[in-house]
N, C-alpha and C positions, 0 to 999 in steps of 0.2 A: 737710655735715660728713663722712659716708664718704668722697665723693672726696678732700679732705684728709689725713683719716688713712689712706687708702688709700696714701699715700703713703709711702716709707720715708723718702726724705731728711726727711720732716717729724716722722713718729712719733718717730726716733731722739734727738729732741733731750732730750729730761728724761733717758730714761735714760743717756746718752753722760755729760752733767751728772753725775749722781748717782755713774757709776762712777769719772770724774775726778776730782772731789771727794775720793773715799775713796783716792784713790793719794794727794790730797796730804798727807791725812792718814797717809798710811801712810809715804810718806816721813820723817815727820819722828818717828814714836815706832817705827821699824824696833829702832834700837841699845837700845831701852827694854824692848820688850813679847816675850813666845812669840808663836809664831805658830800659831793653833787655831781649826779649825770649828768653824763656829757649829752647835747644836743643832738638830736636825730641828722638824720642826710638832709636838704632841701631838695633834694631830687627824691620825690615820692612814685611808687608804681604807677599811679595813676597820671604822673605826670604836672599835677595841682600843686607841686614846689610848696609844700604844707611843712616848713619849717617848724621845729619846735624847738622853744628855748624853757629847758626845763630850770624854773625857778625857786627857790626857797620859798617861805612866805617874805611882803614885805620884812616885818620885825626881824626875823632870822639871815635874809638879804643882809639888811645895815648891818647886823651885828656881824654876818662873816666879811662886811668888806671893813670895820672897823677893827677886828681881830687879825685882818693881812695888815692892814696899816700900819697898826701898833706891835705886832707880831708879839699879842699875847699868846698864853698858851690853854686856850678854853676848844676844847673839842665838842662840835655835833656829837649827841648820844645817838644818834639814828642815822641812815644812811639814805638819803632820801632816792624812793622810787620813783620808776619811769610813770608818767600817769600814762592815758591811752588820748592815743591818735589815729586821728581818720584814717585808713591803708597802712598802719605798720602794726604789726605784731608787738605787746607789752613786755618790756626789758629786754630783747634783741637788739644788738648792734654788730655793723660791719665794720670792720677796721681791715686794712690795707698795710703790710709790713712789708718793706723793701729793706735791700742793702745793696751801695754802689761795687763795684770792683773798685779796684784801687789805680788800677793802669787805666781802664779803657774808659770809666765814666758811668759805662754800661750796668742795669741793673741786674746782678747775678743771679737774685734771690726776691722773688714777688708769690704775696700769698696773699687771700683773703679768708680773715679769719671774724667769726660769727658768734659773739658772745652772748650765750642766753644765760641772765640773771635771774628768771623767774625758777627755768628748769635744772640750772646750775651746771650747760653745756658749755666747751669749746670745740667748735668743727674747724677744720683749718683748711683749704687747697692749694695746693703748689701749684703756680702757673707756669710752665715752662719755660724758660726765657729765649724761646724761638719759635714761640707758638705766633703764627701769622695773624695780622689785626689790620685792621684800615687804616692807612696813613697815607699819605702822599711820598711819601718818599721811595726809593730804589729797593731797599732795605728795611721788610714789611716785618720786623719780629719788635715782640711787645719789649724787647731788652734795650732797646736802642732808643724809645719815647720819652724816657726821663731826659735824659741826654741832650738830644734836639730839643725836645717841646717843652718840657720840665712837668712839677707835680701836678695840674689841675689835667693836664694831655693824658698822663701816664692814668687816673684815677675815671678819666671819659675811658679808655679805653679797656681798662678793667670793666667797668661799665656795662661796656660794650659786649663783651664777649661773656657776661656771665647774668646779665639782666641785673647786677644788685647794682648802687654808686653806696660805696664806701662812706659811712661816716665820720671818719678820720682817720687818720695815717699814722704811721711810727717810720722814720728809717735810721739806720744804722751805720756808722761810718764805720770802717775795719779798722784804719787807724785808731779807736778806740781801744781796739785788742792787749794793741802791746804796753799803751800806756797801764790800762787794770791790770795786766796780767804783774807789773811790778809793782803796783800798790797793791796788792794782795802777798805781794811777796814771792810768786812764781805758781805755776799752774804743772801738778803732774797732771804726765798724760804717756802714753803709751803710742810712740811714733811707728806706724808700720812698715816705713821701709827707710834703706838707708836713700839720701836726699841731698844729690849733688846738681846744683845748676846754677849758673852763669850767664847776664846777661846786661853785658855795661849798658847796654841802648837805656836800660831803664835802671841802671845802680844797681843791679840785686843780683845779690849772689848768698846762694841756700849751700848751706854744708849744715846737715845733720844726721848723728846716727841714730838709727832705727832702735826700738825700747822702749820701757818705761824712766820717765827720767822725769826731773824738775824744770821746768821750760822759762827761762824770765822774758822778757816783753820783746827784746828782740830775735831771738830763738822763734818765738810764737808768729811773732811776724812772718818769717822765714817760713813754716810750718804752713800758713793757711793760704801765701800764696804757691807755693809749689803746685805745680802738673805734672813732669816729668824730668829726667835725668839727663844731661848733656850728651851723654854715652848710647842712648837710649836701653838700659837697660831695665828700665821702670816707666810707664806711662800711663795714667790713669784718667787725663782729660779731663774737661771740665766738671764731668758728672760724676768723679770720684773726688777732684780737689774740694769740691762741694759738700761730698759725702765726710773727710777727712775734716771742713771745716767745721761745718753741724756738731761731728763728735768733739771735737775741740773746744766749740761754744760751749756746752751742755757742760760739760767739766769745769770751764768757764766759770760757768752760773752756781754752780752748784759750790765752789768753793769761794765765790765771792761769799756766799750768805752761812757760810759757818760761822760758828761760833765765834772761834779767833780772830773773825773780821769784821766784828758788830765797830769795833773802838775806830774804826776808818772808815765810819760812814759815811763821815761829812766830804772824805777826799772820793769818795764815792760816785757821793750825788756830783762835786765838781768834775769827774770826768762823765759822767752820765749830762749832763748838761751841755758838756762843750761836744758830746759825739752824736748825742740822741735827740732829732730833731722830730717833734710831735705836735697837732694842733689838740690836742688831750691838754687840760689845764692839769695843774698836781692834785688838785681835786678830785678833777675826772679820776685819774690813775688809782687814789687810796681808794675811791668808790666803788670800782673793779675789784681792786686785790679784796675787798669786803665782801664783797657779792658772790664770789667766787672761791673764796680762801675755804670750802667745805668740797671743792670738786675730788672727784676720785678719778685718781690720773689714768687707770688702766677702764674704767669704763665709759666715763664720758668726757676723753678726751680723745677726739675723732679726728684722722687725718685721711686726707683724699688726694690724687693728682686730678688737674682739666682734662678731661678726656679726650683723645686726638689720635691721626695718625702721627707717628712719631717718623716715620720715614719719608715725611712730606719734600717736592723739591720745588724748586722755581726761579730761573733765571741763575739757573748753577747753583743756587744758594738751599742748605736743608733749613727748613719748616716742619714744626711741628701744625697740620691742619684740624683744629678743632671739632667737635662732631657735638653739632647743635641740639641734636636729640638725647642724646645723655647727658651735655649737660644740664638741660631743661630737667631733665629726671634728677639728675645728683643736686641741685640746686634747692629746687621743689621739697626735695627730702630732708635733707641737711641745713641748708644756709638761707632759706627765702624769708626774709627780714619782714614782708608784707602779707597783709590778709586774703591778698590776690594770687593769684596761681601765674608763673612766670611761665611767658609763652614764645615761641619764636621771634613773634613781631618784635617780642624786650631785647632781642641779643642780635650784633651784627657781626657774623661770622663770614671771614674771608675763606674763598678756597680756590682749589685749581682745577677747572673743567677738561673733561678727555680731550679736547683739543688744545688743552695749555692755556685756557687765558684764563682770568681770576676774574671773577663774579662775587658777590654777598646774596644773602641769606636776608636781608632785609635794608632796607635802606637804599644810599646812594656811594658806590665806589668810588674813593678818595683819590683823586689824581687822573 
């Protein structure tokens, strides 16, 4: 799994998805909506819960809530900046992007991704989804928290293990997939192997040959859950169905926003709505794709994996174990949202001591 994610071409795929996504949205409610920053975390480094609700002026307030009302079509000429706040670094924000499996619940796909508007960065890190976190339960991987706990659990525990909390979230349903992939008409893509498997317990059954070919929505379905062959004469695991999915997204995205699919934006946003759940208003989203719509994708768009053992165990079960010292450094460097320097005492990392029991790094062990 690290070599994988070690990789940029491969990390970059959900998040590239997610910010594409939000342009097309942003395309289509531009003539509708203000355009306005999203609100800071209320979890500040210092701990002072120093909320910030960035506001228009009054006169500018009324007229963009009179302008959703009436849903005229008068657009902000300006895109209003972050002012400054006590503990947070100006135009920085974290967001949090997940996507569930579709069998198990379980989140596949967790990153935190660090939007600098001033400097016109995106950094991104893949969390592993067996990387160990404090929970009370049998079953300590951060994959399983949405699941049981749901989103404010899943969002402490990012938290937790990385010193930032998240200022809003994106997640993604896959059943999204197959519906776009046929409002767009079909998605080529180039299948790498041929892809036989059978599984009534859960309805699914993958017959696809390997190529380049035109894939329509349920093809594609078929495509992003696959892992391995009945026969077993193909088997790639989670960290390749993963890898296969990313590249399938990116292709995804990039042929949603051609040309030829400007005229089906509306059927767009309607599947963007019914799959993509965000606390980001559509403001927020156009106010990004603004701020940001000048980045240059091969230099300052940065990806990283959480640093860990990857070959961690515990109760028979693999873990990936966190390593609190690089993350402090890769955090520090890249993603720290705050004027403050992130320190051990911010991050509560789980691990396994030479005699097998599990301790943290700071805090109180859950359970």
């Amino acid at each position: 799994m690290g070599e994988w994610l070690s990789d940029p071409k491969n990390q970059r795929r959900l998040v590239i998805l997610a910010i594409l996504l939000v342009l097309i949205i942003g395309a289509v409610i531009a003539l509708r909506l203000y355009v306005r920053a999203p609100a800071y975390s209320s979890e500040s480094k210092t701990g002072e819960g120093s909320l910030l609700e960035l506001f228009l002026s009054d006169e500018e307030t009324e007229t963009a809530e009179e302008t959703e009302e009436t849903e005229t079509a008068e657009v902000s000429e300006e895109a209003v900046t972050a002012t400054s706040v006590e503990g947070r670094k100006d135009g920085v924000y974290t967001i949090m992007v997940f996507g569930e499996d579709t069998s198990s619940g379980n989140t596949d796909t967790i990153m935190l991704v660090s939007l600098d508007t001033v400097n016109v960065t995106i950094n991104a890190v893949s969390i592993p989804r067996d990387s160990m976190v404090n929970i009370s339960s049998s079953v300590k991987k951060i994959n399983s928290v949405y699941q049981t706990s749901g989103l404010e659990a899943l969002m402490k525990q990012v938290a937790n293990i990385t010193g930032i909390t998240p200022d809003a979230y994106i997640k993604i349903e896959w059943e999204a997939i197959g519906t776009l992939v046929d409002a767009i008409g079909g998605v080529y893509f180039d299948i790498p192997y041929d892809m036989d498997y059978d599984d009534p317990a859960q309805d699914l059954a993958i017959h696809l040959e390997s190529g380049y070919q035109l894939l329509d929505g349920d093809m594609a379905m078929q495509l992003v859950r696959w892992r391995k062959n009945n026969d077993g004469s193909v088997s790639v695991g989670d960290v390749g169905r993963l890898a296969i999915q990313h590249d399938f997204l990116i292709e995804v995205a990039k042929q949603t926003l051609s040309l030829s699919n400007l005229d089906k934006l509306d059927e767009l946003v309607q599947i963007f709505n019914a799959n993509v759940e965000t606390d980001l208003t559509l403001g927020n989203m156009l106010w990004f794709a603004s701020q940001l719509s000048s980045i240059d994708l091969d230099s300052d768009l940065n990806f990283f994996t959480l640093p860990g053992d990857i070959d961690g165990e515990y109760n028979g079960l693999s873990y990936v174990i966190l390593s609190p010292e690089e993350i402090i450094e890769m955090m520090n460097d890249y993603f720290n949202p705050y004027t403050e320097e992130i320190t051990e005492d911010d991050l509560q990392i789980v691990y396994v001591t030479e005699d097998g029991e599990l301790t943290i790094t700071h805090g109180i062990l859950a359970g």
